[in-house]
Each structure stands twice: as structure tokens, then as C-alpha cells.
N, C-alpha and C positions, 0 to 999 in steps of 0.2 A: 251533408256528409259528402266530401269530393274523392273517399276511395273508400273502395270495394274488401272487406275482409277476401283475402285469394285464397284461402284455403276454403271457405263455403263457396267460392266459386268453382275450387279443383273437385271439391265433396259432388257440389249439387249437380255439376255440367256433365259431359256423353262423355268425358276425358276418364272415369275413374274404371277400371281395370274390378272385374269382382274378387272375392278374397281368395278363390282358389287356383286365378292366372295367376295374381302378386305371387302366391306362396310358391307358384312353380318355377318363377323367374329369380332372376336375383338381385333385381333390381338396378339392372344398367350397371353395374360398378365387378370384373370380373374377378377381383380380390374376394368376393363377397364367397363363403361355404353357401351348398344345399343345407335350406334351411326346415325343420321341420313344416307343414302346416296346417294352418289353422285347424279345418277339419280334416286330416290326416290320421291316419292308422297307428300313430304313437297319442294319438291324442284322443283316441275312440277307446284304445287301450287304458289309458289311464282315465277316464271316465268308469267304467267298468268295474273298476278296483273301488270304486266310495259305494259308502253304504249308504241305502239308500232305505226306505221304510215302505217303497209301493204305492204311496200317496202322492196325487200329483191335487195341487192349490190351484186354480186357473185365474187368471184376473183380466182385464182388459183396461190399458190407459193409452185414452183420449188426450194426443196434445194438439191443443188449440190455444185459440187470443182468449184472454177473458179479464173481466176487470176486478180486483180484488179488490177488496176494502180491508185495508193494513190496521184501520182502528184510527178513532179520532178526526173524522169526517176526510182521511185519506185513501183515495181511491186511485188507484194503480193500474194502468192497461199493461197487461204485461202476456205474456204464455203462462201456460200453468195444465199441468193433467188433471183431468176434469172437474176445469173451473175453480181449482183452489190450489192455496200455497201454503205451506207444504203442502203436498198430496198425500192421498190418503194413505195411511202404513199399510204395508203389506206383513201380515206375519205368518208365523210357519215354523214347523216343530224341524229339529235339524234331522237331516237324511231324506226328509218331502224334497219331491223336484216342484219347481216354479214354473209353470206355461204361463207368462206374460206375451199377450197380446198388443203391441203399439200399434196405437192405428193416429197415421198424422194427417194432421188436419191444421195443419199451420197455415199462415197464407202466403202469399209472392211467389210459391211456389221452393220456398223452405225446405231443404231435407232435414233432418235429423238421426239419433240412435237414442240407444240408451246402455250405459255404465253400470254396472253391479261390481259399485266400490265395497273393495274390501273382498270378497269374494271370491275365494279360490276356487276357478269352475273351469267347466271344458273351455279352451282358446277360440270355439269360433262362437260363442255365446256371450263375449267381453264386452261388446257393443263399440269396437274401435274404428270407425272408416279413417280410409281405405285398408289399414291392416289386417282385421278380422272379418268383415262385413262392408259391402257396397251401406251405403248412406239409403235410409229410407224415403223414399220420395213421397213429397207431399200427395196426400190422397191415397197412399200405400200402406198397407199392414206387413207386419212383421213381427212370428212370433217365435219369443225366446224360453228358450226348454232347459234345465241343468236339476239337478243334486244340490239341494244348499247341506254339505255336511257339518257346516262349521259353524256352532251357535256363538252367536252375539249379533253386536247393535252394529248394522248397515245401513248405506242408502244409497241413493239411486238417480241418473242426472245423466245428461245428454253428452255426447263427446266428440260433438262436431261446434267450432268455432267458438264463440265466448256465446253458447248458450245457456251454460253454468250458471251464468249472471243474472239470467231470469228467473222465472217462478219453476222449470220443470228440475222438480225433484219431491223428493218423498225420503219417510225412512223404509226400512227393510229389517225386520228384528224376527233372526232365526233362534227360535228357543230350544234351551238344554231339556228333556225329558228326563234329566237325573241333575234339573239345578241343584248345584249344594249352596247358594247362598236362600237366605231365611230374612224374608221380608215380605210385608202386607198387603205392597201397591205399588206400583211403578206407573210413572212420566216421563216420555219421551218429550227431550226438549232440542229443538231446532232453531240453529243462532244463524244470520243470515244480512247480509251488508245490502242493501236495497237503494238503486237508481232508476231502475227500467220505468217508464211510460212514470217519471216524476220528475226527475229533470236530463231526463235523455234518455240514450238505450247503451248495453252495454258494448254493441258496437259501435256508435259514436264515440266512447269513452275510448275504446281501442286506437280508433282512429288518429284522436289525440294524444293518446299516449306516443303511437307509434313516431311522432314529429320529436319525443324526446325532449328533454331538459335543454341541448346544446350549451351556451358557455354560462345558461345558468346555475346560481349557486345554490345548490340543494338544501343546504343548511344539515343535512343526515349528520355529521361531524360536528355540530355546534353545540355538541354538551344538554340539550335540553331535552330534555325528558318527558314526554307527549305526557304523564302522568301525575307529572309531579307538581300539577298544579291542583290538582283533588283535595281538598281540604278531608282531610282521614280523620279529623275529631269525631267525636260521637256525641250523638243526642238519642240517648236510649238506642247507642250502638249504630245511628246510623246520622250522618252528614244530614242537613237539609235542606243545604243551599245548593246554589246551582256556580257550577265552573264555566270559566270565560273559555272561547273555544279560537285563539288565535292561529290556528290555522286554518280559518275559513276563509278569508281573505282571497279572492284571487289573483295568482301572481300573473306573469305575462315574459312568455319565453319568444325573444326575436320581434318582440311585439305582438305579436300574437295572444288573444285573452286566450288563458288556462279554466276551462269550463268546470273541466272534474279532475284533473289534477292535483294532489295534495302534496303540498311540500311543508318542511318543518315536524313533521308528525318521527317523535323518536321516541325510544323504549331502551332502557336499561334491561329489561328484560328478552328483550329481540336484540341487543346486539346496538342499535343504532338507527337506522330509517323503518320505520314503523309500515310502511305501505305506502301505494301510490296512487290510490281513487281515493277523490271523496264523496262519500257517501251520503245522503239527505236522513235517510232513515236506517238504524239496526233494530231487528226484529230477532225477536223471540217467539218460536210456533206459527209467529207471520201476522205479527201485532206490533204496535208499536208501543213505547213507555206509556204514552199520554193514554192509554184504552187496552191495557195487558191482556195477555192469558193468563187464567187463574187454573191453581190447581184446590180444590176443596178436601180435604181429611182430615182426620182427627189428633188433635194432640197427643202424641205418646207410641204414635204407629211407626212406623219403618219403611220407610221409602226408597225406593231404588228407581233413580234419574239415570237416565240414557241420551244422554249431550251429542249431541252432532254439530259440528260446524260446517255447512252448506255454504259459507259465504265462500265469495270471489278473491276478495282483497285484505281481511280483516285476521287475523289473531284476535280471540278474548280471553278476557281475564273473568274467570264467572264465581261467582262467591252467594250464596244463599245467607243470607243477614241473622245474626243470631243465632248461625249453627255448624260444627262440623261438617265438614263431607270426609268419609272415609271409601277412598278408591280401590277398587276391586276389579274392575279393567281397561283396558286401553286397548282401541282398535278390536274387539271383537276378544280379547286372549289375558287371562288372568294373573293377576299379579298379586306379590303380596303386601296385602295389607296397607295402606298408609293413611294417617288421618294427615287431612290438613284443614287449614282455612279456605283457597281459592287453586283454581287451578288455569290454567294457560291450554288451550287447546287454538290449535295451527287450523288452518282450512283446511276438511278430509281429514281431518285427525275426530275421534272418536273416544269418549270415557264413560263407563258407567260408576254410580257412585252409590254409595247408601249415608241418607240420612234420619235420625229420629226424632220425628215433628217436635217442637215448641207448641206452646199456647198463644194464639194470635196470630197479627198478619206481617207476613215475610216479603221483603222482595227479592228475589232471583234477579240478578246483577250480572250481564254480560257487557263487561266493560270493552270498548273497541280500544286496546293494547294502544296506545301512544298517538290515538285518535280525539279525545277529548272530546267520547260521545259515548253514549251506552245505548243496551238494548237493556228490558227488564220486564219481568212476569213476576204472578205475586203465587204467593203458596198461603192459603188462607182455611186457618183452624180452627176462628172464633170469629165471632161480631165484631166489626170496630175501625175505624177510619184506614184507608192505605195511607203507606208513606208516598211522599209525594214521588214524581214520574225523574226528577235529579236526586233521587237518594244515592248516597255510595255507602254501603257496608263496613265499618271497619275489617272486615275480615278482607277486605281487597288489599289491605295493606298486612297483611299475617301472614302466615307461612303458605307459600306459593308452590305448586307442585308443578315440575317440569319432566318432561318424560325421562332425563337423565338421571332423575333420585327414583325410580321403580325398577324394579326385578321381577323377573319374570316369575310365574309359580311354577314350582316340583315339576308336576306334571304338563307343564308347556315350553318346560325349558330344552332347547336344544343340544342334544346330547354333545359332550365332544369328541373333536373329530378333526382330522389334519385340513386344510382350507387347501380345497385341490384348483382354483380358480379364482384369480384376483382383480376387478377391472379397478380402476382409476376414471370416476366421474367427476370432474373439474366442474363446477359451474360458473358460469363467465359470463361477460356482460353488465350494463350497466342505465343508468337513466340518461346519461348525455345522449346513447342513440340508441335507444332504447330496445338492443340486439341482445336480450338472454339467449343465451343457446349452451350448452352440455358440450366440452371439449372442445371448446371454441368454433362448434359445426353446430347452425340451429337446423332443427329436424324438416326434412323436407317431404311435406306430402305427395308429392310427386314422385318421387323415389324413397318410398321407407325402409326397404330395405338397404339403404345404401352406407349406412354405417352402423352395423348392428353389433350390439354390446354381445358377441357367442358363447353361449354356454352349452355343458353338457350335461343330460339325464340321468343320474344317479350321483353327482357332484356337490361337492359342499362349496358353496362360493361367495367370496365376502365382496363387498362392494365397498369402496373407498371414496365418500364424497366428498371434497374437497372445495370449499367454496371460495374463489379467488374475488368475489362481489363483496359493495358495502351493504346488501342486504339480506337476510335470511329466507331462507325456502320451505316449505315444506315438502319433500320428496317423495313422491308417492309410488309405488310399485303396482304394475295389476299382477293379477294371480297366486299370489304368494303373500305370504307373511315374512320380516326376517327382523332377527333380532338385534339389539342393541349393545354388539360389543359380547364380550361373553357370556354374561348374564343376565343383561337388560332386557326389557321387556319386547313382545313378541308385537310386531306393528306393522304396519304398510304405507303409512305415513310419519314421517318425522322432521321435525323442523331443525334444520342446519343451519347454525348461527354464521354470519358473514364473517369472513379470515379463522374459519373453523375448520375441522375435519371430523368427520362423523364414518366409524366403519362400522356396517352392519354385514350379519352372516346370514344363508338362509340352503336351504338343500333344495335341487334344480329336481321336485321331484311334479311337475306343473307341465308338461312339453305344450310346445305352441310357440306365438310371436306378440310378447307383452312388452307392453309402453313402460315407460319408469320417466315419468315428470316432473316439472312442479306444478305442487295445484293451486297456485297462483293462478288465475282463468288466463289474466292479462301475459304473465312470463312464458306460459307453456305454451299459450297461442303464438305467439311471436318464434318460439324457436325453441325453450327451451323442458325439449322433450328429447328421448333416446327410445332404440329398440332393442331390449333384452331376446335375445331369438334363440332356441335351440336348435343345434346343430341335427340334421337328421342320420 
């Protein structure tokens, strides 16, 4: 590897500024307002105001090196909070505050934090260096304290440099004390695109990205469709063959070999270029196809899945074979009703679903969207042989559910209200130099506050994303939820189809200094990030 990720060197070096100089400064640029922060008196105050139940959870995670065994005699040297991937769930009734302990134990002398995606919590608890938080330094603990008010399915992951890409994450599932849905058993299932310590690490893979396509031709434009070579027949509803995987090939840009690179990968459903790593393995729970996670219960029960997509670079398409899924939320916030066959969830994007067992055994099918590779886990009700580790579902080919066919519920809908604040988030950028950035200014850690998205507290404000890229993002917001247009559902992540525009609303009722990305690990490290900051 002949360069250095600069941002774990701005993170980890004597250069980083703690979160409470940044917030009093204004980051070199004199245009820039007094900006609220982090731990500031508007932000102590709005803490205050959640309800909270007097219970505090404590937990302590361990990140260190450790070697996984992904299933099928593969073994992974990767990171991981303690020693596993996913890590272990943290749960928790909504209004208990979280005392999470990180204690790093990485090696080279590694900082890291930790993100509580999805989360609307106090601003200096986000886990953001340099914005909220100096970067924890190896051999240093750091312990994070907030209110979880807001029940649903969360998780949790580092947010210094493409550490996303490794093993450190976990879920986070804040439960309702007045659920009103009505089911038997719940699984939590974790979709997740995997390189590290199997054929490189995900800063290598940066590395190379960072050199870019140049006057190679990407093929994103060529009409093919990463999917459509799936044979969708059925043999007692499910495919048994196995799909030829023509974008494995390695191409070679400037002469230069392309290690992990993936070109040709396309999606009718994303729009056109499907992603830009290629991955050796997609896991499920942190299994591979060939040696799944199984879930065991009984025919005729009622299940409630809680889907995460932890990956770096992946879209799936996830389909449970021989059965419905009826969705019931997205991102942590309730919607109504939709049955379908499969559904599309973005990286950081989140669904729970209800299904009612079959008799026998099922494969859970996360298909890697335009990738020509799956992940897959079995749901198992009776005795009797699995389908093989290349099965595809026909319900992968049924009615697809994308976040644009949901509405919000009753009670999570956003009232209306005059839009007192409007930005325009361009995203720009492209594979020939491989410069994502927001407004054609990629985010610089060095100065974050130097071009911050202002808003103000008690405001209604819509955000306009406009993507001038031939690829899709998923846009992730911290601290807030905001909704999809006027009655779309209530989210923090939403994927923006490329020469599209997506406005969402949301009320600036959160003060502090939140990121809004994409959670692409590779697009957002490179540049394409912004700072939503309130005004003080």
C-alpha cells in the first residue's frame, strides 16, 4: 500500500483540535455563523426534554484484531468488538439511557469512535471525530452516555476512516414498552459485504479506488443488468443452479491490475452502476452461503425480522423463499402496512418485517443488487435437506419494495407545516477520479466547519438532493429522522437514484453539529460528506 488514508492520519496525529475548541471556532472560513456546540447549553437543554425511564444498561466493547470464522473453513483476520462479527446486540427498553464503554485495543496505534446510527441523541454522544469527539486513541476508553427514546432496530460502527468495512459493528434494538405489533419471535438479521484480512483490507481497497477509472470504460451505461442473468425459474419455488459471475474478471486501468475494483455490475433497480468493490464474500449474521445462520421455529408462528445492512458497498435485494414479508418499518419508524415478495435495502438503511412460518426449510436470500453473488441464511421449521448455498427464490423476481412505495403511519407522520428552510445538496462526482463530494466541495477534516449546511431550531427544513452522478447513494443524516416528500416514510437513510432528485422534510428540533453523507464507506471517505450545524 503506497498511500496513507489522510484523514486516519488527521484523526489519529497531535493535529486534531477537541470537539469543544472546533465548536468555538469557526473553522477558518469568516463567512462561517456561531455555530451551536457539540456539548453546549442548547444541546444540554434539549437532552432534558426526553423521556427518559431512570434505567441506565451499562455495557463495555472491546475493539481489537481477532480472527473470525465466516463459515465453510473461512477464516478472516479482521477487527471485531469482542472477537465477533456482528457484535453482540445491545438491547434496551426506549427512554433507558446507554453507558457504553469503548475501550480500543486496535493495534499500529489505530484511533477509532463509535456511531449510534439512526439515533437521535445528544450532539456530543454521535461518535463523529473531529466534529463531536477527539478520536479515541488506542489503549484509551471512552464512555458514551444518552436517552435511547426512540424504539426500533439500530446499529452501531466506527466513523473514522473505512473502518465501516471491517468487522466493528453490532446491532442496537431499542424496544417499544407499548409494541402494538403481535408476533411470537424475532431475528435480527445482519447483511454485510466482506474483504478484510481475505483478500485485502478495506483500506487497500480505498486506496485503489482512490486512482480512479481515468479514461477507462465503465460499462455503468451498457444496458446490463447485474441481475438479469438469475435464472427466476422454480424448482419447488426455488432456482438450483448456479449464475455465471462475469464481472469477476479483473480489468486494468492505465495498466495498472484492478484488485477489488468491480466494473460492469448494473441494476435496473439502482438506477445503472450497481457499486464499486468487489467483494469475495456476502454474509448474513457473519456467515457465509456455503455454512449459514439458521433460524429454528415452528411452522404457523409469526416472526418479526429486523434487517440491517452493515455493508460498505452493497444494496440487497432480500427475499425469504416461499413466503411473504409484510413491512412494518423502515429505519426505526412505522409505516403502513405493505406486503410484498422482496425488498431492497441501501447500506444503513434498515427494515423490520413480519412473516408466518411455512412447514420446512427456507432460504433467506440477500441478493448483492447487480453484483452476481448472494449472501443467505436458512429459516428452518422441519427436518429435511437445505437448498443448496446458489439458490435464488422466485420471490427475488416479485414485487420489490423500494422506500418510495411506503407511507409513513398516523402517528409518525409529520405534521404540515410551511418549509421555513431549504438547502440544495448536489452530489457530484464520479469513478474517472474518483472525487465524490456534496456541492462540488468534498468534506474536509481539517476544517469541518468550513462549509456547513445552517440551520435553525424550531424550523421546518427540507433538504433537496439532487444527484448529478451515474450512481446512486444512500444519504444518511445523523440525529434526526426526516421524511420522504409529504407523506413518505420517516428515515435517516435513503437511497437517491443517480440524475434523480429526492426532497425530504424534517424539523431542526436536534441542536448540535450533524454529518449528512453517504454511506457508501468508500464515497463518504473520499469527500462525500456535509455539515448540517445549527445556528447558535
Amino acid at each position: 500500500m503506497n498511500s496513507i488514508d489522510r484523514r486516519s492520519v488527521l484523526l489519529a496525529g497531535l493535529g486534531v483540535a477537541s470537539a469543544g475548541a472546533l465548536a468555538a471556532c469557526s473553522g477558518g472560513s469568516s463567512a462561517t455563523p456561531a455555530l451551536v456546540a457539540p456539548s453546549g447549553s442548547a444541546v444540554a437543554a434539549a437532552e432534558k426534554k426526553r423521556k427518559g425511564t431512570g434505567r441506565t444498561h451499562e455495557v463495555t466493547l472491546t475493539a481489537a484484531p481477532a480472527v473470525l470464522d465466516l463459515g465453510g473453513g473461512i477464516m478472516a483476520r479482521s477487527w471485531a468488538f469482542d472477537g465477533r462479527a456482528p457484535g453482540r446486540e445491545i438491547r434496551l427498553s426506549a427512554g433507558d439511557t446507554l453507558a457504553a464503554e469503548l475501550s480500543n485495543q486496535l493495534p499500529d496505534k489505530t484511533a477509532t469512535s463509535i456511531h449510534w446510527h439512526g439515533i437521535a441523541m445528544r450532539n456530543d454522544m454521535d461518535g463523529v471525530p473531529p466534529v463531536t469527539q477527539q478520536t479515541v486513541r488506542a489503549g484509551a476508553n471512552f464512555t458514551y452516555r444518552f436517552i435511547t427514546d426512540a424504539p426500533g432496530t439500530y446499529f452501531f460502527h466506527p466513523h473514522v476512516g473505512v473502518q465501516l468495512d471491517r468487522g466493528l459493528y453490532a446491532p442496537l434494538i431499542v424496544e417499544d414498552p407499548e409494541e402494538p405489533l403481535s408476533y411470537d419471535d424475532e431475528w435480527v438479521v445482519v447483511l454485510d459485504d466482506w474483504v478484510d484480512g481475505v483478500t485485502g483490507t478495506p483500506d487497500e481497497v480505498l486506496a485503489e479506488l482512490r486512482h480512479g477509472m481515468g479514461g477507462m470504460d465503465m460499462g455503468g451505461d451498457s444496458g446490463s443488468n447485474g441481475h438479469a442473468g438469475h435464472d427466476m425459474d422454480d424448482m419447488g419455488g426455488m432456482d438450483m443452479g448456479e449464475d455465471p459471475s462475469p464481472s469477476s474478471a479483473s480489468p486494468t486501468s492505465g495498466g495498472m491490475p484492478m484488485k477489488f475494483m468491480l466494473t460492469g455490475a448494473g441494476s435496473e433497480l439502482l438506477g445503472g452502476d450497481a457499486g464499486d468493490v468487489k467483494y469475495p464474500h456476502h454474509l448474513v449474521n457473519g456467515r457465509v452461503p456455503a455454512d449459514p445462520a439458521v433460524y429454528h421455529g415452528k411452522p404457523g408462528r409469526r416472526l418479526r425480522l429486523r434487517i440491517i445492512n452493515a455493508g460498505g458497498d452493497t444494496a440487497y435485494r432480500l427475499a425469504l423463499g416461499g413466503h411473504k414479508l409484510t413491512v412494518t418499518h423502515t429505519d426505526g419508524f412505522p409505516v403502513e402496512d405493505q406486503e410484498v415478495d422482496a425488498l431492497l435495502i441501501g447500506m444503513g438503511e434498515r427494515y423490520d418485517v413480519l412473516v408466518t412460518l411455512g412447514d420446512g426449510v427456507f432460504p433467506l436470500v440477500a441478493l448483492a443488487e447487480g453484483k452476481d453473488a448472494a449472501g443467505m441464511a436458512l429459516v428452518r421449521t422441519a427436518p429435511g435437506s437445505a437448498p443448496k448455498e446458489t439458490v435464488r427464490p422466485r420471490e427475488l423476481s416479485g414485487r420489490i419494495l423500494t422506500a418510495s412505495r411506503l407511507r409513513a403511519a398516523d402517528d409518525v407522520r409529520l405534521p404540515s407545516k410551511k418549509v421555513d428552510q431549504v438547502h440544495r445538496v448536489e452530489l457530484t462526482g464520479g469513478m474517472g477520479k474518483y472525487d465524490w463530494a456534496i456541492n462540488g466541495k468534498p468534506f474536509d477534516m481539517a476544517d469541518p466547519t468550513a462549509n456547513p449546511l445552517t440551520i435553525e431550531e424550531g424550523r421546518r427544513v427540507r433538504l433537496d438532493f439532487v444527484n448529478t452522478t451515474e450512481m446512486w447513494h444512500p444519504m444518511h443524516l445523523h440525529g434526526h429522522t426526516y421524511q420522504l416528500g409529504d407523506a413518505g416514510p420517516r428515515k435517516d437513510t435513503a437511497i437517491v437514484l443517480p440524475k434523480k432528485r429526492l426532497s425530504v422534510l424534517f424539523d431542526a428540533d436536534n441542536p448540535g453539529q450533524w454529518m449528512l453523507h453517504c454511506h457508501n464507506a468508500y464515497h463518504g471517505e473520499v469527500g462525500m460528506m456535509a455539515l448540517v450545524a445549527y445556528q447558535s
